[in-house]
Every structure is written in C-alpha cells, then in structure tokens.
BAKOLBA-838806 format. One record per atom (N, C-alpha, C): x, y, z; residue number from 1. Coordinates in steps of 0.2 Angstrom, whole numbers, plus 5000, padded with zeros to 4 digits. Atoms other than C-alpha are relative to their C-alpha. Layout:
<sites>
{{X; Y; Z}; NUM} ...
</sites>
This chain:
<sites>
{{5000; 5001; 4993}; 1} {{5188; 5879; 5247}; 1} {{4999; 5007; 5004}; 1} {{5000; 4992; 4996}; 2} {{5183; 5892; 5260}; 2} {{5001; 5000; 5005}; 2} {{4994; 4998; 4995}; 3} {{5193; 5899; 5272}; 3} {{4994; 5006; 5004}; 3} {{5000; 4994; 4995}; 4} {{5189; 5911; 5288}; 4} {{5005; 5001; 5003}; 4} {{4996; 4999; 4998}; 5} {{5199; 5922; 5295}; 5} {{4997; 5004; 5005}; 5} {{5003; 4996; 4995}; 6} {{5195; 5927; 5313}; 6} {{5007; 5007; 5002}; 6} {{4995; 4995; 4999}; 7} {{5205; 5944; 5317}; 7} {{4997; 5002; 5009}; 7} {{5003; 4997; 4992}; 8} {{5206; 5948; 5338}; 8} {{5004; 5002; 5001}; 8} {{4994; 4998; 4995}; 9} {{5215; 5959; 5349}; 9} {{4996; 5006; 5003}; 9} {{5003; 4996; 4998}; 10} {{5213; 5974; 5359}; 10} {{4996; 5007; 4996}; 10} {{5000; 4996; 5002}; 11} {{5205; 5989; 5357}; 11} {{5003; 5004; 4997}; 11} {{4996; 4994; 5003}; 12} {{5210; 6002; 5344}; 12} {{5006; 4996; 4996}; 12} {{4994; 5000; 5003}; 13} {{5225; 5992; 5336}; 13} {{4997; 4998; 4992}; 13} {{5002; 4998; 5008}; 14} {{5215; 5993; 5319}; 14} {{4997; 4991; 4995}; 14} {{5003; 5008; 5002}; 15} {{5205; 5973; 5318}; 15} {{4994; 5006; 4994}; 15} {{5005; 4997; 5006}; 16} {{5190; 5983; 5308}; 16} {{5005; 5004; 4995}; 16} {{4998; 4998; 5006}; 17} {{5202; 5992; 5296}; 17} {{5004; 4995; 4997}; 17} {{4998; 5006; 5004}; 18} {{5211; 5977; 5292}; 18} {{4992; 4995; 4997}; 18} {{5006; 5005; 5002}; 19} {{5195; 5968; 5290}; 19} {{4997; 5003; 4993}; 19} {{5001; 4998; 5006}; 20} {{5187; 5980; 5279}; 20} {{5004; 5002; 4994}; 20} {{4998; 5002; 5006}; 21} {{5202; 5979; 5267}; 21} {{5002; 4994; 4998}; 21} {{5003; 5006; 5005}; 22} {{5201; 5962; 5266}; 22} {{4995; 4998; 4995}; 22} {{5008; 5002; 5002}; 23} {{5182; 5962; 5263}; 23} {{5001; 5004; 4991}; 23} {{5000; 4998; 5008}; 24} {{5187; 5975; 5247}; 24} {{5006; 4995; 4996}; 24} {{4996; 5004; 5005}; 25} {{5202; 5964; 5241}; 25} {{4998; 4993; 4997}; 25} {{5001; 5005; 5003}; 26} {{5196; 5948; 5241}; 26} {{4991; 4997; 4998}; 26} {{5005; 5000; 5002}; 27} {{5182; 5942; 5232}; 27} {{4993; 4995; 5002}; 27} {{5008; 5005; 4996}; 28} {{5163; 5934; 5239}; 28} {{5004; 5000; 5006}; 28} {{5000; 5002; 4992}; 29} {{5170; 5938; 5255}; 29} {{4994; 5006; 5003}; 29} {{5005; 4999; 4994}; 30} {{5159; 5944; 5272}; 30} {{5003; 5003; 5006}; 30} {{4997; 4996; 4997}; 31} {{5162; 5953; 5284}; 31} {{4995; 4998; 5006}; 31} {{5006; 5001; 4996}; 32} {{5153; 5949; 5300}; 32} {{5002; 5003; 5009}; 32} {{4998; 4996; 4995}; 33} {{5154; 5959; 5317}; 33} {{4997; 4997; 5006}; 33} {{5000; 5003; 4994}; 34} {{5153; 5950; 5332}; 34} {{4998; 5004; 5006}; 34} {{5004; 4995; 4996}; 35} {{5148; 5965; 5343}; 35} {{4993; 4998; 5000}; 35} {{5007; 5003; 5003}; 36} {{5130; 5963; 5335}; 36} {{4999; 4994; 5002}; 36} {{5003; 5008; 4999}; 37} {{5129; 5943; 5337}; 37} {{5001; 4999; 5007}; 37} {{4999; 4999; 4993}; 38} {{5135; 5946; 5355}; 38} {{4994; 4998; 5005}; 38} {{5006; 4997; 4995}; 39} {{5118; 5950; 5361}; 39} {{4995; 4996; 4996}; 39} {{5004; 5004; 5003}; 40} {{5110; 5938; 5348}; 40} {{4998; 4993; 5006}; 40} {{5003; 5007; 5001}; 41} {{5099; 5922; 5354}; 41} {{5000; 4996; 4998}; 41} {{5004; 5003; 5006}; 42} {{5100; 5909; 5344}; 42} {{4995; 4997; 5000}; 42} {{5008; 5004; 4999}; 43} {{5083; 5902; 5349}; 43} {{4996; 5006; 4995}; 43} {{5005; 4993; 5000}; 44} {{5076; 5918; 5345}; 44} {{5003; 5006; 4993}; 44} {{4999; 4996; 5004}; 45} {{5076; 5927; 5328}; 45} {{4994; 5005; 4998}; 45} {{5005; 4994; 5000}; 46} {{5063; 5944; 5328}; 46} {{5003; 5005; 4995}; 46} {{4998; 4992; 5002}; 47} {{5065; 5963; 5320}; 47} {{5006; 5001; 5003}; 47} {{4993; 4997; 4997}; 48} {{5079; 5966; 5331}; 48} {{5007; 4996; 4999}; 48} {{4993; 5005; 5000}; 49} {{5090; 5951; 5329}; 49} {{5001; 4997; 4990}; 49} {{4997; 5000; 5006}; 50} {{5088; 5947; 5310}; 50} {{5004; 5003; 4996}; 50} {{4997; 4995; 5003}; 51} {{5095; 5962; 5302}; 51} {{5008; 5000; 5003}; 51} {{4993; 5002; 4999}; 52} {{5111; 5955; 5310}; 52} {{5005; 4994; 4997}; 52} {{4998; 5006; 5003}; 53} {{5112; 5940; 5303}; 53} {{4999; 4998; 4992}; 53} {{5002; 5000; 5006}; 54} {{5107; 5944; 5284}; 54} {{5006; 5001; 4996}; 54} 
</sites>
C-alpha cells in the first residue's frame, strides 16, 4: 500500500529537514517540493516546467 505524507507549517521550523530524512530512511520513497509546482500549469509542460515534475 502507498502512503503520502504531506508535512506543513511555518517557515523555518525544519518541514525540509524532516522530509529529507524521511526520503533517506524509508525506502522508494520521493520527495516533492511544492514551491516548484506552485508555479507549474498543468495544461502546459515545456523546458521550464518538466524538470519539476521528473
């Protein structure tokens, strides 16, 4: 079964350093930053919006 785990909160209180020791402990997992897909289209994938979603 596959599970996601969304992590929020404010700045600074350490969502990306939990995340990336998630992404090392547990196994076939991904890691996906929502900053980047912010500003994605989803009608519209080009050179600037692929390389986020790969």
């Amino acid at each position: 079964m596959k599970k996601l785990i969304f992590i929020c909160g404010a700045n600074g209180i350490g969502k990306t350093t939990i995340s990336r020791q998630l992404l090392y402990n547990i196994e076939d997992s991904a890691y996906v930053d929502s900053d980047a897909l912010r500003m994605i289209n989803p009608n519209v994938l080009d050179d600037r919006t692929i390389p986020s979603v790969r």
